[in-house]
N, C-alpha and C positions, 0 to 999 in steps of 0.2 A: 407634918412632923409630930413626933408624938411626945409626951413628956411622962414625967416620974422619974425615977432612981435614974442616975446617969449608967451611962455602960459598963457592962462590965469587958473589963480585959480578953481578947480571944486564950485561950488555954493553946500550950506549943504544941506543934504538930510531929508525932512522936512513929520516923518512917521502921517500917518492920514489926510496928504494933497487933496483934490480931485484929479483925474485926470487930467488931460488938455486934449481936446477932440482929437479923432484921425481923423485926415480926411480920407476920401474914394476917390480913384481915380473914376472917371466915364468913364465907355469903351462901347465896342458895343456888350459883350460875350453876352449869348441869354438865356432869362429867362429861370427857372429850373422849369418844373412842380411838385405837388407834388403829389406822387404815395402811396397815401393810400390803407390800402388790406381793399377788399372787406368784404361790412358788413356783410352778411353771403351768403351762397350757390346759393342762387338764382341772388347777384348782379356778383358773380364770373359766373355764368353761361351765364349769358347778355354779360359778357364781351366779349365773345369766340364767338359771334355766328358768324360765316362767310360762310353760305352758299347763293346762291343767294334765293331772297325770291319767293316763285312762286303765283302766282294770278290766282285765280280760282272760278267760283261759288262754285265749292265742298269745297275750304277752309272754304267759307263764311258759307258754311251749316256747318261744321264741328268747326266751333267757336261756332256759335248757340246753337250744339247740347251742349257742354260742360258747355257752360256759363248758359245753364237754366238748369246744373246739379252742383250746385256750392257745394253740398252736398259732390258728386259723386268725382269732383277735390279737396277737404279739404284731403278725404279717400286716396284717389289714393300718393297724395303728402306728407300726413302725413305717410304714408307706406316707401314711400325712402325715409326717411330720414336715417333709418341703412345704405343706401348701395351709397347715391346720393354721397359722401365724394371721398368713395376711386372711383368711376367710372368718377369722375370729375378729381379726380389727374392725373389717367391713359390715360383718352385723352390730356389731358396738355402736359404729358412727350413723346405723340405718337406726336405731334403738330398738329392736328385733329380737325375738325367744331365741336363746341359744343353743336349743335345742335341733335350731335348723342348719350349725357347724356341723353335726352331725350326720345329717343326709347323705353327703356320699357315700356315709359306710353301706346304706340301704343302696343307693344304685348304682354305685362302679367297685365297691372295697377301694375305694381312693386312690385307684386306678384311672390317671387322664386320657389313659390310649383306648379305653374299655368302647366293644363295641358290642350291641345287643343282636339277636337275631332278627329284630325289628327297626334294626340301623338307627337306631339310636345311640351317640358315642358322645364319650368323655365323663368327667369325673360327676357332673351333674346329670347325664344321660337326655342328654339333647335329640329330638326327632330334627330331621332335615328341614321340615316346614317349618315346625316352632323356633329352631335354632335361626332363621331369616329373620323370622319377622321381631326379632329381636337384635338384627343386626349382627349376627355371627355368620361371618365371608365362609363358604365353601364352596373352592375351586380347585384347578389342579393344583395348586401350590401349597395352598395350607387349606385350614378346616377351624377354624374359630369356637368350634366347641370343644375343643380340646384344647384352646386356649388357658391356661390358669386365670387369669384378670379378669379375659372377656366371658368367662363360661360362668363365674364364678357374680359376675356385674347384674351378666342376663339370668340368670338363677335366682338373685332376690327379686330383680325387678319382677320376674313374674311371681315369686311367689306372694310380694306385696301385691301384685295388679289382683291373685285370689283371693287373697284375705279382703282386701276391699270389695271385692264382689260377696262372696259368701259370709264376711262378719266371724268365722271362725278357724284357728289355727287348722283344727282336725280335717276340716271338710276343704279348705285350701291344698291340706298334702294330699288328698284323695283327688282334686281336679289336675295336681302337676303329677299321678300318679298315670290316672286314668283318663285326664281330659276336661276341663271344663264346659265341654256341651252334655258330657254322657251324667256328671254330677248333677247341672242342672234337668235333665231329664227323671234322676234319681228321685231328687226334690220335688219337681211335680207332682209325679207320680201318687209318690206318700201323700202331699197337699193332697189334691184331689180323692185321697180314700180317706182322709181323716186322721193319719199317724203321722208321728212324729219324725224331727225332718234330720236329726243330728248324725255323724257319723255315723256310727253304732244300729241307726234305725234304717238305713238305706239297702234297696239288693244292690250288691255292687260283683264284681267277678273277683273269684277268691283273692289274684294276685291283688289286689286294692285293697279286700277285705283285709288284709294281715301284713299291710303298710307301715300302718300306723304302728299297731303293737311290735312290728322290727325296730322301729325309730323309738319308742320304749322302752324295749329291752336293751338296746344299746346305751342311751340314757340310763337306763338304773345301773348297767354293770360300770357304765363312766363314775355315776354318783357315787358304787360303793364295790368298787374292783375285787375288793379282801371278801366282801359276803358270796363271790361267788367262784373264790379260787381263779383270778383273773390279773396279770401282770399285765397294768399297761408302758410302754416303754418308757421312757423321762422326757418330757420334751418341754425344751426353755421358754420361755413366754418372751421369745425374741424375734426380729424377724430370721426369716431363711435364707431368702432371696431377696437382691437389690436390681434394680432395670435400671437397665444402661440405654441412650441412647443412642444408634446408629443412622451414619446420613449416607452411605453407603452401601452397595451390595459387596455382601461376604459370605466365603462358605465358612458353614460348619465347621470343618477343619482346620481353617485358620482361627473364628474365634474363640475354642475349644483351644487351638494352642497358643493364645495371646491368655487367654486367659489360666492355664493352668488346671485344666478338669477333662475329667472322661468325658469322652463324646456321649456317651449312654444317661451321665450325669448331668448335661447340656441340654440333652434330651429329655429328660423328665420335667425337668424346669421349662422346656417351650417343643408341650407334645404336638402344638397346630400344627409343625414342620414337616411337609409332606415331601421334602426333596432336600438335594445336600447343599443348598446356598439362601441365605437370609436375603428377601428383596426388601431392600430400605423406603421404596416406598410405600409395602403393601403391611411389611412389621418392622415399623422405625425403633421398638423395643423389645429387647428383647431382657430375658430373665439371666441374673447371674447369680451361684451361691455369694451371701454379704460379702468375702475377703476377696472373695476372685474377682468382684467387679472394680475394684479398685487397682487389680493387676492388670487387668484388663486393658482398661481406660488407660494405666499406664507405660503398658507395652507397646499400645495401640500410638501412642505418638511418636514411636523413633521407630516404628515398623515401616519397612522399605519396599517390600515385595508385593507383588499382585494380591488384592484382598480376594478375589472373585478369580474361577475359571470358569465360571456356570455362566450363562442365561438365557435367554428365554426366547424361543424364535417361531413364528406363528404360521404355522402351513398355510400355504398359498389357493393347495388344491391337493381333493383327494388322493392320499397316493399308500402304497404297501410299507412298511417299517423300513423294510431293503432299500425303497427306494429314497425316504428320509434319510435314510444313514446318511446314503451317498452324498445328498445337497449338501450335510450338513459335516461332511467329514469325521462319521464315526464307525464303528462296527454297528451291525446291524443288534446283535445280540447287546452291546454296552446300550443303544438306545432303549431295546426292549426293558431293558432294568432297571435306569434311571427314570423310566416314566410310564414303568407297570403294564406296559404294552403288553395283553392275553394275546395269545395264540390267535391263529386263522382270523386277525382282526386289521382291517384300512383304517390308516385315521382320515378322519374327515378336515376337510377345508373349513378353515379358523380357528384349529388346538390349535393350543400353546404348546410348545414342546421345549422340555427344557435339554440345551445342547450348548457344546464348548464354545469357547469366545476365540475368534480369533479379530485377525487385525480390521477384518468388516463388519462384525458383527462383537463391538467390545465397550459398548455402552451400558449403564443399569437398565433394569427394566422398569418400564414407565409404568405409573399408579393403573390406569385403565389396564392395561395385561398384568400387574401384579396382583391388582384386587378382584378383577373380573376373569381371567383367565381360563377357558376351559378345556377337556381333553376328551372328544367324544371317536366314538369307533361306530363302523360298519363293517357286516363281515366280507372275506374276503369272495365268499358265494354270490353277495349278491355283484358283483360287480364280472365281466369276461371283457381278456386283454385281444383286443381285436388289432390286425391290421389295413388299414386302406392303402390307396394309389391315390395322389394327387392328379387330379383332371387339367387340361388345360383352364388357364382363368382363373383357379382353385385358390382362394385365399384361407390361409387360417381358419378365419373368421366365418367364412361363408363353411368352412370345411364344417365346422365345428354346430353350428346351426343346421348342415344337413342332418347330423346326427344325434342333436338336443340335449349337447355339452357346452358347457363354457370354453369359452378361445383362451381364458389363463388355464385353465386344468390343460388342454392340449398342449398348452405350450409350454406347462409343466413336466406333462408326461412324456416330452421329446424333448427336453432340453433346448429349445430354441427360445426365440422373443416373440411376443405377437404378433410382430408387425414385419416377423419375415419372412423373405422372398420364398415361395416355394416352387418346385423343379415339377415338372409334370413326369408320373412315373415314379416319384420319391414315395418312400414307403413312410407313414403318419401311425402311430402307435396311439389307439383310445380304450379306455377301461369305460366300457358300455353295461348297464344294468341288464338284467335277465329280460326283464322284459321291454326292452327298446323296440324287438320287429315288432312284438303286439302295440306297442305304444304309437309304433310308426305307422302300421297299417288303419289302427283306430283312427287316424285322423283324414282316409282320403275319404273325400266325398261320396254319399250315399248313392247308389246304383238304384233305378225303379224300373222293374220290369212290365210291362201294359201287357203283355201277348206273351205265350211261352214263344212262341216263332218269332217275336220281333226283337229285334236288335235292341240292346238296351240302352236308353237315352239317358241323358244327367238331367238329375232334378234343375230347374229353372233356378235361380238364385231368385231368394224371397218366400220359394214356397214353403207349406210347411212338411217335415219331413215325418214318414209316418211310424206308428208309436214301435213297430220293430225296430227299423232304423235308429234307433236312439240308444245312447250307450251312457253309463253311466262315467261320469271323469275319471281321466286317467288311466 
């Protein structure tokens, strides 16, 4: 308790008074910047870029060539804008030079469909091997490097697994250019003479040589559009697309019209799509522009009608397209279309072929044929449609080992079952290889003649047969 002078009185509280002003102490804390987000994608992309910059006559030619194509960069950049969103988020959350959003302007103009003359396809330019072993499915159905998400996952991963190898951005985009073994070859090479080992210092083949400076020159006209007569289009620093989950197989054309968007528009957004029906086990997600996935989702619960007319049916045995239609009750020409079937081509026993659902065949397609799926051909030369006569005794089975075919391919190629009765005299229908008599006479046993006059005797079983006698397999 404290003492001296007693209290004084509170003074009245007087409402609608002004304030009395507050003072501010003054200290030495350290101004606060302010961190506004970026106005859209291109000032967020400036923001990130942290690679060192390289200087080169080739950048300078490689500015030129772009900038007197201001046409060519409106196309290219007007193109990602579906996809530059989620591939800028994903190097952020990787903490990665941002100068590697970039890239697909160098290997597809951000084109997902884009295929090389060296079969390499999609917006990242995936070879077929590299694109595996990185887990991108290519079968007859879709093609994972044309994936957006998954091309886009497997494109960092590798290009981190090279910068962890070589220790440098430059010599990284030279191994996803050209290769990581022909890089490390490059590298030796110079070690062992005594020069230096950095991009710049290496022989490499010209397309590599003049990689880097494309991905450069794209970078600086990003950095500064106005210095080189360059309109890039506006694009929001939001997302594009939303993924929706599906637990069902549907075509195209239904979610296309549940959702409200061009089939072509559908398709830019999930280029992997190698045919007209989504397998839910094989791509449970698929992409939607933001508003339509939400229409989607919504129309998608009071829809009543068939989601699916497609699926997937796995030949039995090798047979001509004409004669797939038939099993499968289509025209021969709609099969050839729907599953790319070339000219003068058999498909072989075990495609996948995608054909209409009816009441026996109207289940989804299961994970193993949606992920693993394939569509292989043989031509229609190598195979002649032969007829036989059933023998007395004659089974199928036995028929079909006289002639060194499977008993389901014959029982394919006559419409019967394995196990049925055959007529003696009944005419049997086999699609025989070219070379079956050769194949068939190769295996009777070796003749040896002792005498030109004398009769000629069978080798002994066990002995050895001699070195003409001998034929190489098959």
């Amino acid at each position: 308790m404290t003492t001296g002078a007693p209290p004084q009185p509170l003074a009245p509280v007087v409402y609608g008074a002004p304030l009395s002003e507050i003072g501010v102490a003054v200290g030495e804390t350290p101004p606060v910047l302010a961190l506004a987000a970026p106005a859209d994608i291109w000032d967020r992309i400036r923001r990130g870029f942290a690679l060192n910059d390289l200087q080169s006559p080739l950048v300078n030619d490689r500015e030129q060539w772009y900038a007197s194509r201001p046409d060519y960069i409106f196309r290219m950049t007007d193109r990602s804008r579906k996809y530059l969103f989620h591939i800028v988020e994903e190097i952020e959350r990787r903490d990665l030079p941002m100068e590697l959003a970039l890239l697909p302007f160098i290997e597809s103009a951000f084109n997902p469909r884009a295929v090389s003359s060296a079969r390499a396809a999609g917006m990242w330019q995936f070879m077929p091997a590299t694109g595996q072993s990185f887990d991108l499915k290519q079968n007859a159905f879709r093609d994972d490097r044309r994936d957006v998400l998954a091309s886009t996952r497997a494109a960092l991963d590798y290009l981190e697994q090279l910068y962890r190898r070589f220790g440098d951005w430059h010599l990284a985009l030279a191994a996803y250019n050209w290769g990581q073994g022909n890089v490390n070859r490059a590298i030796t090479r110079n070690t062992k003479e005594g020069l230096p080992t950095g991009y710049t210092d290496l022989s490499m083949p010209y397309e590599t040589r003049e990689y880097v400076p494309k991905l450069q020159a794209v970078k600086n006209i990003v950095a500064d559009p106005k210095n080189y007569g360059v309109e890039l289009p506006p694009i929001g620093n939001h997302p594009f697309f939303d993924t929706v989950t599906i637990d069902r197989d549907m075509d195209v054309d239904v979610i296309a019209n549940l959702a409200e968007v061009e089939i072509d528009d559908f398709r830019a957004l999930n280029p992997s799509l190698n045919r007209p029906v989504v397998m839910a086990a094989g791509t449970p997600n698929i992409l939607l522009p933001w508003d339509n996935a939400a229409i989607f989702e919504n129309r998608l619960k009071t829809h009543t009608g068939p989601l699916a007319t497609w699926t997937a049916w796995v030949v039995p045995t090798t047979m001509t397209p004409a004669q797939a239609a038939s099993r499968v009750g289509m025209s021969e020409a709609e099969l050839r279309r729907v599953n790319a079937i070339p000219p003068r081509m058999m498909v072989r026993a075990g495609s996948s072929l995608l054909v209409p659902r009816t009441a026996q065949r109207n289940g989804d397609v299961p994970i193993h044929v949606a992920d693993n799926g394939h569509l292989t051909f043989q031509p229609e030369s190598a195979s002649r449609r032969t007829v036989v006569r059933v023998r007395k005794g004659d089974t199928l089975t036995q028929l079909a080992g006289r002639y060194g075919v499977s008993p389901v391919s014959v029982a394919g190629w006559n419409k019967i079952a394995v196990n049925a009765k055959l007529k003696v005299g009944q005419q049997i229908t086999l699609m025989l290889p070219h070379r079956a008599g050769v194949a068939k006479a190769a295996t009777k046993k070796p003749v040896r003649v002792t005498k030109p006059s004398a009769k000629p005797s069978v080798r002994k079983s066990g002995s050895k047969p001699s070195s003409s006698s001998k034929r190489p397999p098959g």
